[in-house]
C-alpha positions as CSV (number, residue, x, y, z in Angstrom):
1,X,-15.8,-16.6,9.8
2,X,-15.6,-15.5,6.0
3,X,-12.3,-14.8,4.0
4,X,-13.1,-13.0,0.9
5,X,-10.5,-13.1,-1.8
6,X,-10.2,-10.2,-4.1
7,X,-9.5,-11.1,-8.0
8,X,-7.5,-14.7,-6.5
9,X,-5.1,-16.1,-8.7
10,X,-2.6,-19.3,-9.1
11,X,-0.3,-17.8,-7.3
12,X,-1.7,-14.9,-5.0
13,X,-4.9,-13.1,-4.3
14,X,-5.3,-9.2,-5.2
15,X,-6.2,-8.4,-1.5
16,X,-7.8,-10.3,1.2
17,X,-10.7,-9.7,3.7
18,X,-11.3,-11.2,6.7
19,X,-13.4,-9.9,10.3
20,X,-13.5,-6.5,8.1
21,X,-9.9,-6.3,7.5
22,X,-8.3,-5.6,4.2
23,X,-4.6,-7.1,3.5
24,X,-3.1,-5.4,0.4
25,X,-0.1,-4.9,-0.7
26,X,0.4,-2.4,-3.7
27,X,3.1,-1.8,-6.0
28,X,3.8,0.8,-8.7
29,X,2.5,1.0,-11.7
30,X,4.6,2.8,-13.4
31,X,8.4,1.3,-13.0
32,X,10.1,3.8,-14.7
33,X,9.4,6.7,-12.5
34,X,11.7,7.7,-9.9
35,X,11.1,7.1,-5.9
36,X,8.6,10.0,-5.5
37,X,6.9,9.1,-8.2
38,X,6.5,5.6,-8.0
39,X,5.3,5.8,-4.2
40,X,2.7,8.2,-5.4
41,X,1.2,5.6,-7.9
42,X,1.3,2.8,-5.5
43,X,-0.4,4.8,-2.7
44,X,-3.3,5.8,-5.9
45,X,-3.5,1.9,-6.2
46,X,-4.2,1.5,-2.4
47,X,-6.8,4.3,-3.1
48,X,-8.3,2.4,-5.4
49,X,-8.5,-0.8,-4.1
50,X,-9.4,0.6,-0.4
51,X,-12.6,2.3,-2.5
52,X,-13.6,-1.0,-4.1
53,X,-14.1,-2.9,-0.6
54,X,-15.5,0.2,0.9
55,X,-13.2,1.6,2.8
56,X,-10.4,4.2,2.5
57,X,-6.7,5.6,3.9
58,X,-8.8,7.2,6.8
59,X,-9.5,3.9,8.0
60,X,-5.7,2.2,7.5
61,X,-4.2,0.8,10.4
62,X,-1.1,-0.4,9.4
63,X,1.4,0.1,6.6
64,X,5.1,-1.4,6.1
65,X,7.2,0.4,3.0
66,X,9.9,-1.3,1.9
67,X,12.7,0.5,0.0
68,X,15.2,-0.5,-1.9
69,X,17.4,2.5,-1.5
70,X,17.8,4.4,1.7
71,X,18.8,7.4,-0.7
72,X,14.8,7.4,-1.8
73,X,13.7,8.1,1.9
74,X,13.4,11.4,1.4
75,X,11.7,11.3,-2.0
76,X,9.4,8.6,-0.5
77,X,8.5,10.4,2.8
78,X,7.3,13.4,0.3
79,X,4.6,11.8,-1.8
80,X,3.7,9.9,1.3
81,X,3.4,13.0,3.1
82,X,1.3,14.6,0.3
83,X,-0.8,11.9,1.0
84,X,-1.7,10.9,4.1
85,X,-4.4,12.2,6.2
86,X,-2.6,14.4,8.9
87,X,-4.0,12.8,12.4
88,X,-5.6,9.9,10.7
89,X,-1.9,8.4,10.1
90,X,-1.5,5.0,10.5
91,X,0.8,3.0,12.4
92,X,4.1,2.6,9.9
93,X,7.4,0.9,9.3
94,X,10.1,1.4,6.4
95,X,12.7,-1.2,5.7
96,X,15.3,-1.0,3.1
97,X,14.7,-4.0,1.3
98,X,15.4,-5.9,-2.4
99,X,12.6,-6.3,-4.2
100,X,11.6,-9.4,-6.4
101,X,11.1,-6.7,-9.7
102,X,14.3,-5.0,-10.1
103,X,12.6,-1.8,-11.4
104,X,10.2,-1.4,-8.4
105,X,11.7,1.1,-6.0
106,X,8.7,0.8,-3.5
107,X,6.4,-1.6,-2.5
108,X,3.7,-0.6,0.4
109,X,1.8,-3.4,2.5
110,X,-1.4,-2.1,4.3
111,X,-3.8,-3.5,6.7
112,X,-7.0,-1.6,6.9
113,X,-10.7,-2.3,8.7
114,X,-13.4,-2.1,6.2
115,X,-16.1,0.3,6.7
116,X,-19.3,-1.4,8.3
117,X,-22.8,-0.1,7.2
């Protein structure tokens, strides 16, 4: 049984792999961007990262969003919707939540299997 850590750190690892699932959590890159915006940069960083282990959002299993204001729901659910493979969606949850970085607005935690050759 083989855990792969992805760029690991001090502190945390980038992703993790283990049994051909991926563990990332992404957040956005650019923190001065509204809701919509920001969700769409941190769903291009799970793109990114999902094409570096071989795999991509077809093949995501779980996702949990958290928000730190209801009021960006909306906003949110748009670039998410944009998106997302329609039928391929995964399983999802959105909490309203505070988030460490006061200028993050989103923050999106996926599980996804790996594709296998």
């Amino acid at each position: 049984m083989t855990i792969v850590r992805i760029d690991p750190d001090e502190r945390w690892s980038e992703a993790v792999i283990h049994n051909n699932v991926i563990y990332y959590t992404s957040v956005p890159t650019d923190l001065v961007a509204d809701a919509y915006a920001q969700t769409k940069s941190a769903l291009m960083e799970i793109d990114a990262i999902l094409a570096r282990v071989n795999s991509d959002k077809n093949q995501i299993l779980d996702v949990t969003i958290f928000l730190v204001d209801k009021a960006d729901f909306s906003a949110m659910n748009k670039a998410w919707d944009e998106w997302v493979v329609k039928g391929q969606a995964p399983v999802r949850c959105t909490v309203q939540s505070g988030l460490m970085n006061e200028r993050y607005k989103v923050e999106i935690k996926i599980v996804a299997a790996v594709k296998t050759a």
